[in-house]
PyMOL CGO cylinders between C-alpha atoms (Angstrom):
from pymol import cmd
from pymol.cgo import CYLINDER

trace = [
    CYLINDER, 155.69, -39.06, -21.60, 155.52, -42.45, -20.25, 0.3, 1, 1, 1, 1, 1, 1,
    CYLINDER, 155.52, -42.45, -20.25, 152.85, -44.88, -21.89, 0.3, 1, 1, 1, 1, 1, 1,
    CYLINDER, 152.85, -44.88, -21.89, 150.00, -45.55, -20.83, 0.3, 1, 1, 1, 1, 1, 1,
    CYLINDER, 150.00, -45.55, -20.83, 147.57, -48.32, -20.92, 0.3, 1, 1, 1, 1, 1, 1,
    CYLINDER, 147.57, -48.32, -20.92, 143.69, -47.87, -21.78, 0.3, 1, 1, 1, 1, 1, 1,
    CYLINDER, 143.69, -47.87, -21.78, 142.77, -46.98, -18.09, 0.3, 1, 1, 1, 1, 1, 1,
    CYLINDER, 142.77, -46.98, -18.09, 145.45, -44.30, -17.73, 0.3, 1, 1, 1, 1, 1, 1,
    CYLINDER, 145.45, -44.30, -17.73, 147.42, -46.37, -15.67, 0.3, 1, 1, 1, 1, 1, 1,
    CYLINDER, 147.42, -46.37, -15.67, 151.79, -46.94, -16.40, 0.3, 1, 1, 1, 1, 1, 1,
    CYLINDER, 151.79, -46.94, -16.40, 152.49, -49.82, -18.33, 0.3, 1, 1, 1, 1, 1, 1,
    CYLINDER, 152.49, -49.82, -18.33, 154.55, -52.86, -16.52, 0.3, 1, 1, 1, 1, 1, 1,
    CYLINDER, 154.55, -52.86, -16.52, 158.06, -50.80, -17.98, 0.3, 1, 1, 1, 1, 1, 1,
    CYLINDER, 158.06, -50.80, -17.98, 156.88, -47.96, -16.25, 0.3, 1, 1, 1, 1, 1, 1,
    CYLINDER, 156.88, -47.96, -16.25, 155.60, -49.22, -12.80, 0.3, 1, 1, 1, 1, 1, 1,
    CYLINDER, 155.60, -49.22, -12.80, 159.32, -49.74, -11.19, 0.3, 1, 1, 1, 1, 1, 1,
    CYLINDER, 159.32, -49.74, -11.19, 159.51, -45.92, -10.51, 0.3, 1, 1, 1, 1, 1, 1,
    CYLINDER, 159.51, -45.92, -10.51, 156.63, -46.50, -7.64, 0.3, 1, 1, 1, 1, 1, 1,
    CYLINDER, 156.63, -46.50, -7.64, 156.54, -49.31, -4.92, 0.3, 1, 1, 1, 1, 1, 1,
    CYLINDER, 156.54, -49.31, -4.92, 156.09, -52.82, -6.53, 0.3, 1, 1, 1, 1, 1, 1,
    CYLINDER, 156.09, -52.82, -6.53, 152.35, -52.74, -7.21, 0.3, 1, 1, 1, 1, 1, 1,
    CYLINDER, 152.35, -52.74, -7.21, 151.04, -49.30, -5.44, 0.3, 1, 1, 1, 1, 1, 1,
    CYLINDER, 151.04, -49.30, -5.44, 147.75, -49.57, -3.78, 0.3, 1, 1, 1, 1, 1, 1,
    CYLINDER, 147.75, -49.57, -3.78, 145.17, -47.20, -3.73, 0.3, 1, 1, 1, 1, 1, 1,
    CYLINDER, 145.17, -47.20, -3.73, 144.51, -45.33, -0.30, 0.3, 1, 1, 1, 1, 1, 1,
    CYLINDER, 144.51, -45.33, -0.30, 141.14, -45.34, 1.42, 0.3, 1, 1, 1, 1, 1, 1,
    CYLINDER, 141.14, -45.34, 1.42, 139.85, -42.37, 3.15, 0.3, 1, 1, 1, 1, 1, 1,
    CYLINDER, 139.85, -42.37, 3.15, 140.48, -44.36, 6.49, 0.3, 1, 1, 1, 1, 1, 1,
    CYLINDER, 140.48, -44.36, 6.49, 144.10, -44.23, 5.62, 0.3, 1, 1, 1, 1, 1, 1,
    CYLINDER, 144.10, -44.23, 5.62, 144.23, -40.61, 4.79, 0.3, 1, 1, 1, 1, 1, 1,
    CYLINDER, 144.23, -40.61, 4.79, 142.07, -40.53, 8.08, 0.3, 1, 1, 1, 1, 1, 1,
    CYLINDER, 142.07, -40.53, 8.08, 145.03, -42.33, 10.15, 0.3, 1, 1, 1, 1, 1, 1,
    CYLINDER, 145.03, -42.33, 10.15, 147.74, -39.66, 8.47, 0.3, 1, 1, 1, 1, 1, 1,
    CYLINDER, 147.74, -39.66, 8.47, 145.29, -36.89, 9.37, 0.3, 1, 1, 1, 1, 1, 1,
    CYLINDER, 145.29, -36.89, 9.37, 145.32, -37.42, 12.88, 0.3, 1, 1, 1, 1, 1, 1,
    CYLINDER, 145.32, -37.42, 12.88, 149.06, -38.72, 12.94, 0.3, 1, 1, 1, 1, 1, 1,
    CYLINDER, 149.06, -38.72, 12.94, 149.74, -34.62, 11.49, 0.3, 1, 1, 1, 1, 1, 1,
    CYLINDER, 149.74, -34.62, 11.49, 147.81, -33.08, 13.52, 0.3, 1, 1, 1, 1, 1, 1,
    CYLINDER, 147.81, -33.08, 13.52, 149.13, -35.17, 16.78, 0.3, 1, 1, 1, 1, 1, 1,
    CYLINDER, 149.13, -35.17, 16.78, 152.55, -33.75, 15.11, 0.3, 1, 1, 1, 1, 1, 1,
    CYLINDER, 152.55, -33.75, 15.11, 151.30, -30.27, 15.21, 0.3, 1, 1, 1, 1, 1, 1,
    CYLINDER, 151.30, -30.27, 15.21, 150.27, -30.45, 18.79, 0.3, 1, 1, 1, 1, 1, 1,
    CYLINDER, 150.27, -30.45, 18.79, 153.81, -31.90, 19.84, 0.3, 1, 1, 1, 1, 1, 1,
    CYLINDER, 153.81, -31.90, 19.84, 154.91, -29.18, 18.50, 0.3, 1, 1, 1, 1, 1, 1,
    CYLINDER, 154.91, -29.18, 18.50, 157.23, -31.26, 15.69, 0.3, 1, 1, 1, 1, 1, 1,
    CYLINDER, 157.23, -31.26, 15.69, 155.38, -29.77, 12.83, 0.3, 1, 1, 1, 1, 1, 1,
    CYLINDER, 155.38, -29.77, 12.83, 154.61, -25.84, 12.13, 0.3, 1, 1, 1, 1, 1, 1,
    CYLINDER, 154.61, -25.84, 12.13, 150.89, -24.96, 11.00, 0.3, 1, 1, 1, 1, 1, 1,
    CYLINDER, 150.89, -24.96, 11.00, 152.03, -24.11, 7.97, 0.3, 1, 1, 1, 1, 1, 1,
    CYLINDER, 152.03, -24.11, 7.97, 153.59, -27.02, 7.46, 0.3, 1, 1, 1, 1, 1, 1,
    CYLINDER, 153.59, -27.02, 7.46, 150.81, -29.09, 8.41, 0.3, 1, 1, 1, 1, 1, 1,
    CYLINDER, 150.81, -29.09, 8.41, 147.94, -27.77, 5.96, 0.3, 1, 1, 1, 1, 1, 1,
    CYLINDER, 147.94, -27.77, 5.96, 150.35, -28.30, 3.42, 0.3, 1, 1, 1, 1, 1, 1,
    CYLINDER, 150.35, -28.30, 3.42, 150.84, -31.49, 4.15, 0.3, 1, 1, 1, 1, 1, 1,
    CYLINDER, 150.84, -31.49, 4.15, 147.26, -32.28, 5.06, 0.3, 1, 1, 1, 1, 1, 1,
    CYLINDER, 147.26, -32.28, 5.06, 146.18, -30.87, 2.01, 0.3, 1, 1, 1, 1, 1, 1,
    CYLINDER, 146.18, -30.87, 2.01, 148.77, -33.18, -0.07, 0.3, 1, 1, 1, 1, 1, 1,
    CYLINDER, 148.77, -33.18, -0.07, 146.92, -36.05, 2.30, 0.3, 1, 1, 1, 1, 1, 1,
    CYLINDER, 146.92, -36.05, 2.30, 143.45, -35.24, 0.64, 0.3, 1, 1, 1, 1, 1, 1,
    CYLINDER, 143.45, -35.24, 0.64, 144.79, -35.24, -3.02, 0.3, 1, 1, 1, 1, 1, 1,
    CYLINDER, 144.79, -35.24, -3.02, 146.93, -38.87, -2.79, 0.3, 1, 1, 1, 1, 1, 1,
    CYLINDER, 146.93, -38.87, -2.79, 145.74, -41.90, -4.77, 0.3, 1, 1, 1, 1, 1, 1,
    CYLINDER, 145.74, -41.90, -4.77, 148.73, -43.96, -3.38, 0.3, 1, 1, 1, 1, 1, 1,
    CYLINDER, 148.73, -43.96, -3.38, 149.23, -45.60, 0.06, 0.3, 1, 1, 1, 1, 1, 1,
    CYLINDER, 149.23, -45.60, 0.06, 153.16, -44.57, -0.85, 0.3, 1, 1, 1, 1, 1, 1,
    CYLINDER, 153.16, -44.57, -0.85, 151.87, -41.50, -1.48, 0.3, 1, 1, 1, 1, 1, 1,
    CYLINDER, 151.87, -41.50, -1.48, 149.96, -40.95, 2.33, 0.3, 1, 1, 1, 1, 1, 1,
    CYLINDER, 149.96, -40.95, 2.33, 153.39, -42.70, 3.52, 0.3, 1, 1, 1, 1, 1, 1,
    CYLINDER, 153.39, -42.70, 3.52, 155.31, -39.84, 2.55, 0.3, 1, 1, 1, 1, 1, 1,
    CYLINDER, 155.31, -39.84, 2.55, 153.92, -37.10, 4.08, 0.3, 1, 1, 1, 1, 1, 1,
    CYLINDER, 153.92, -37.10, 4.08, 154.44, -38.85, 7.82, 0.3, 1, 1, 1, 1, 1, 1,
    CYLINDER, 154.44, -38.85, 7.82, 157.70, -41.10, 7.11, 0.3, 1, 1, 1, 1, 1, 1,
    CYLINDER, 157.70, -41.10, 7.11, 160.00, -38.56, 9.29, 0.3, 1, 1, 1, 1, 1, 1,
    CYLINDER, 160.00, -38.56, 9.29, 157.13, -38.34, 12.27, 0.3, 1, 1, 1, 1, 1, 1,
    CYLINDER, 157.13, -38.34, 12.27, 157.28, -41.28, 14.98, 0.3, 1, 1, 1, 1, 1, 1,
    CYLINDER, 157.28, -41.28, 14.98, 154.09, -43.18, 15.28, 0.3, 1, 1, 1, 1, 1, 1,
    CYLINDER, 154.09, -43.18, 15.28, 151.60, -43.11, 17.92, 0.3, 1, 1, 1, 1, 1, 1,
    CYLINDER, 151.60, -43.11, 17.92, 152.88, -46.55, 19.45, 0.3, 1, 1, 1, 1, 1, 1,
    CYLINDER, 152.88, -46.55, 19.45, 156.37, -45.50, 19.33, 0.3, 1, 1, 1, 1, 1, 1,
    CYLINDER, 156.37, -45.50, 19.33, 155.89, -42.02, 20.68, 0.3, 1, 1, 1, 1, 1, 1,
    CYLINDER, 155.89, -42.02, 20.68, 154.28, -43.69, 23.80, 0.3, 1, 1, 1, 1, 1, 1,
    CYLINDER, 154.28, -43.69, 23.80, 157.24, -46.02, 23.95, 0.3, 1, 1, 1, 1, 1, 1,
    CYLINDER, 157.24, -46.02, 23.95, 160.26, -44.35, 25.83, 0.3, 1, 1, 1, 1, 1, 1,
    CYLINDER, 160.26, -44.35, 25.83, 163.13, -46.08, 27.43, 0.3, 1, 1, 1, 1, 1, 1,
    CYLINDER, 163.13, -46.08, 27.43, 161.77, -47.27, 31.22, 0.3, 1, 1, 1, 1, 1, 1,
    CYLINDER, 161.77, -47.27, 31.22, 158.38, -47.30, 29.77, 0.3, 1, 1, 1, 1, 1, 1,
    CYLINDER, 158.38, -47.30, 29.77, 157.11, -50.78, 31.32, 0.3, 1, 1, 1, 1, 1, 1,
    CYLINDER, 157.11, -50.78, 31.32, 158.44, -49.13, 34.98, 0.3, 1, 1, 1, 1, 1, 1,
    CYLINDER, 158.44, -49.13, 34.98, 156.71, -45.93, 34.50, 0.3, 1, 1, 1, 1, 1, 1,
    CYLINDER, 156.71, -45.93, 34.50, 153.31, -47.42, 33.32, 0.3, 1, 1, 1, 1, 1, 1,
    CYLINDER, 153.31, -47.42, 33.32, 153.62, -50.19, 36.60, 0.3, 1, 1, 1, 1, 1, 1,
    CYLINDER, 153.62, -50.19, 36.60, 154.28, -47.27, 38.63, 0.3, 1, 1, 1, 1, 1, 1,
    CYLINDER, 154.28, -47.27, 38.63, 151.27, -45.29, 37.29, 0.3, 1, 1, 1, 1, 1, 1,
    CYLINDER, 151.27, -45.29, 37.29, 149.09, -48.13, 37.16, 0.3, 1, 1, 1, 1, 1, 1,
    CYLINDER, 149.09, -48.13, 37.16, 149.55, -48.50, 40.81, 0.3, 1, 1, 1, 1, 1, 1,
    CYLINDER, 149.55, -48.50, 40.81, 149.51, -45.33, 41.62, 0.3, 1, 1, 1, 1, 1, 1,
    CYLINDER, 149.51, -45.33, 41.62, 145.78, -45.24, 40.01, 0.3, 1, 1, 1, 1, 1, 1,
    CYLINDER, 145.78, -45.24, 40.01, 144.85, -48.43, 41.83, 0.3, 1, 1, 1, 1, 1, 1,
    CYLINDER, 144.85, -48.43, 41.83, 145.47, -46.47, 44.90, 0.3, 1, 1, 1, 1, 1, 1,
    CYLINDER, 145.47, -46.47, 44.90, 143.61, -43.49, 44.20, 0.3, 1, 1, 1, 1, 1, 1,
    CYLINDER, 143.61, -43.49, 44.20, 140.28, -45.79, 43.32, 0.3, 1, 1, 1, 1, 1, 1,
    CYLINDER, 140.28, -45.79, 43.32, 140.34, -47.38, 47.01, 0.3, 1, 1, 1, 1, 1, 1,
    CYLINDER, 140.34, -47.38, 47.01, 141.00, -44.13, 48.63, 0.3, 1, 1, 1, 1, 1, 1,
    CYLINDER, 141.00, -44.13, 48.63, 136.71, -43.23, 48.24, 0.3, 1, 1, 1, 1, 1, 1,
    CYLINDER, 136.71, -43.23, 48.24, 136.28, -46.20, 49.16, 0.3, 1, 1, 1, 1, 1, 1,
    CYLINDER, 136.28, -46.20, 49.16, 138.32, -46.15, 52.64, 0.3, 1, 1, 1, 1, 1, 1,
    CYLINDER, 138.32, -46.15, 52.64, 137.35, -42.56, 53.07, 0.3, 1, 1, 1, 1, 1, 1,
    CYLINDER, 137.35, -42.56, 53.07, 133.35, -43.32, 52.65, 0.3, 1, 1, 1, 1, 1, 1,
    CYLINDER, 133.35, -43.32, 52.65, 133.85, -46.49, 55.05, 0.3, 1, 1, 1, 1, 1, 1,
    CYLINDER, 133.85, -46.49, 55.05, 135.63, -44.14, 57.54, 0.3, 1, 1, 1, 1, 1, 1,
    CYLINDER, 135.63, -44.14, 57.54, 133.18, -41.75, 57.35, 0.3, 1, 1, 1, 1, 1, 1,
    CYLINDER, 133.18, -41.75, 57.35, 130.25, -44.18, 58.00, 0.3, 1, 1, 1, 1, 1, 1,
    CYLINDER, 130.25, -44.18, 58.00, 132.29, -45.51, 61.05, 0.3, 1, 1, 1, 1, 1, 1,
    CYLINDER, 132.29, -45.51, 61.05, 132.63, -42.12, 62.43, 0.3, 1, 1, 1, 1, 1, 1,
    CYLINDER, 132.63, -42.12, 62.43, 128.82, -41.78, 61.88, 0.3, 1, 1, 1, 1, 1, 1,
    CYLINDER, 128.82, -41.78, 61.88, 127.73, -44.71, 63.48, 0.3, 1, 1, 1, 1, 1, 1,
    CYLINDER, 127.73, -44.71, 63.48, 130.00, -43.57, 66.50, 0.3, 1, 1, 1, 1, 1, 1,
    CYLINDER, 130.00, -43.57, 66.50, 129.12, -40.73, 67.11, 0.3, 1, 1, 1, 1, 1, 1,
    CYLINDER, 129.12, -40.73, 67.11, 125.66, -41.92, 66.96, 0.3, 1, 1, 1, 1, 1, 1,
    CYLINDER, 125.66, -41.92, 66.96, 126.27, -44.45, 69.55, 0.3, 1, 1, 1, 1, 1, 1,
    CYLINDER, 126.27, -44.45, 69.55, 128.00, -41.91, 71.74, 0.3, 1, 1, 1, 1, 1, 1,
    CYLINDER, 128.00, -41.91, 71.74, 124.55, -39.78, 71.52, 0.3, 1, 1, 1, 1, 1, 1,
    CYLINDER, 124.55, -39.78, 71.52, 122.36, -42.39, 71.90, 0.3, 1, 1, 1, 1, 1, 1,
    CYLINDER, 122.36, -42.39, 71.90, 124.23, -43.48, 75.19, 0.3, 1, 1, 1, 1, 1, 1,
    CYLINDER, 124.23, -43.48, 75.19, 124.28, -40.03, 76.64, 0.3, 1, 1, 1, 1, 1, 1,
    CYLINDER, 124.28, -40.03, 76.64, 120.88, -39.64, 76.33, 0.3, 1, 1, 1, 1, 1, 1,
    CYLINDER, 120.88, -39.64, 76.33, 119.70, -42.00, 78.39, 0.3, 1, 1, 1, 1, 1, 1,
    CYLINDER, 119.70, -42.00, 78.39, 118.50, -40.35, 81.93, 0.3, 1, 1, 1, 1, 1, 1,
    CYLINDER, 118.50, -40.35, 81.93, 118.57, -42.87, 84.02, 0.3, 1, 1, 1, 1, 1, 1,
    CYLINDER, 118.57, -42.87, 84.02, 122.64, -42.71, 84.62, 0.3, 1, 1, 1, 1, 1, 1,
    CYLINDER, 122.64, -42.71, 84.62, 122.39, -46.38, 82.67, 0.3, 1, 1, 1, 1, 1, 1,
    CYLINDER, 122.39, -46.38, 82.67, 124.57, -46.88, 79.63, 0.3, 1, 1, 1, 1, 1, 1,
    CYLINDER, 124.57, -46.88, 79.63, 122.64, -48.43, 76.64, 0.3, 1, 1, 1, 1, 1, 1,
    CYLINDER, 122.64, -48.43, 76.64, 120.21, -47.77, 74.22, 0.3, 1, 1, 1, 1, 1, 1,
    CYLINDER, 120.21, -47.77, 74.22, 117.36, -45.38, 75.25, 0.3, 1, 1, 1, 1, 1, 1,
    CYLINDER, 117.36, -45.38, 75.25, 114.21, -46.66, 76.01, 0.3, 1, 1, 1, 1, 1, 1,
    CYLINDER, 114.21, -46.66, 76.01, 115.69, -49.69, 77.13, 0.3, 1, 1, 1, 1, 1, 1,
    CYLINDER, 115.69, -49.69, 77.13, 116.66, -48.88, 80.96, 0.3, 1, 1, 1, 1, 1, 1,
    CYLINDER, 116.66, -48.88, 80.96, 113.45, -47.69, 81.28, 0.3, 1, 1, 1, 1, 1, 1,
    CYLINDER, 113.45, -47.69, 81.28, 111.09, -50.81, 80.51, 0.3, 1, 1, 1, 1, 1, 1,
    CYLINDER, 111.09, -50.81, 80.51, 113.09, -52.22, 83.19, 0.3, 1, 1, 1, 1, 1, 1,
    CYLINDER, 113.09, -52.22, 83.19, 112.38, -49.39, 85.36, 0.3, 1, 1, 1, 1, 1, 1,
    CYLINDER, 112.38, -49.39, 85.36, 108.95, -48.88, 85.23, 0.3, 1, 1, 1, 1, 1, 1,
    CYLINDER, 108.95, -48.88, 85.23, 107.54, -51.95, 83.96, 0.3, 1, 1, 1, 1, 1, 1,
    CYLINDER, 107.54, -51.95, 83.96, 104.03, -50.74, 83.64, 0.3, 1, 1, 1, 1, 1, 1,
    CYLINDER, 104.03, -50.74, 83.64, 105.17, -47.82, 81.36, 0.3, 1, 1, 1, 1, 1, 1,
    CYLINDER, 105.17, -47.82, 81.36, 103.92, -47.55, 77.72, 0.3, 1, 1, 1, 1, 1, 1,
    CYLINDER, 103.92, -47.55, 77.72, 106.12, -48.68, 74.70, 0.3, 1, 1, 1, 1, 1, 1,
    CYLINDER, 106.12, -48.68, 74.70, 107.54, -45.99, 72.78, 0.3, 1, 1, 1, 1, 1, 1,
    CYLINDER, 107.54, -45.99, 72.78, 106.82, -45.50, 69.29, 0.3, 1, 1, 1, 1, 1, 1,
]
cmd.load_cgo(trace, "trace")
């Protein structure tokens, strides 16, 4: 059995077999392999099996090294989102979305055109006295004595 010191921790002729110095993990760590497993497990590159073993080997390590194990043959979130033609594909996407946000916009603008058209084309036809314009309007000039309308 290796020696120990008086906190339980190897002496200096034992601490070679880990990583130079290892550091303890924080529960954000084991937080960051936790997702990166389960992101694994919906990809489809880890079995469910698999993955609670390994999750549950997540909750029990005192060692970054430790945490880094149990993901070291997964790709990481950046470089899963990084493929070959990447910067292409997210210009074209990120135009194609620019696109789609003016398209309300030019459809409600059309819309209120077609409104205000048609409107116009009623208000026009209404009119009685064979006069184009707005009603009312034709006839204050016709009868001059006539009452305002309200």
């Amino acid at each position: 059995m290796p020696s120990q010191t008086h906190r339980g921790e190897p002496t200096s002729r034992h601490r070679s077999i880990t990583p130079a110095t290892p550091v303890r993990a924080s529960d954000a760590e084991r937080a960051d392999v936790f997702a990166n497993l389960h992101e694994a497990l919906a990809a489809g590159r880890l079995d469910l099996a698999e993955t609670d073993e390994r999750v549950g080997d997540a909750y029990v390590a005192r060692y970054r090294h430790e945490l880094a194990l149990l993901v070291f043959d997964l790709p990481t979130a950046e470089a899963d989102r990084r493929r070959p033609g990447d910067d292409r594909t997210r210009s074209a996407l990120r135009a194609i979305r620019e696109r789609a946000a003016r398209r309300p916009l030019a459809a409600a603008g059309a819309l209120v055109i077609a409104i205000g058209a048609a409107g116009g084309v009623v208000e026009a036809s209404v009119t009685d006295d064979g006069t184009s314009g707005p009603p009312g309007v034709a006839h204050l000039h016709d009868h001059p004595g006539a009452p305002l309308p309200r």
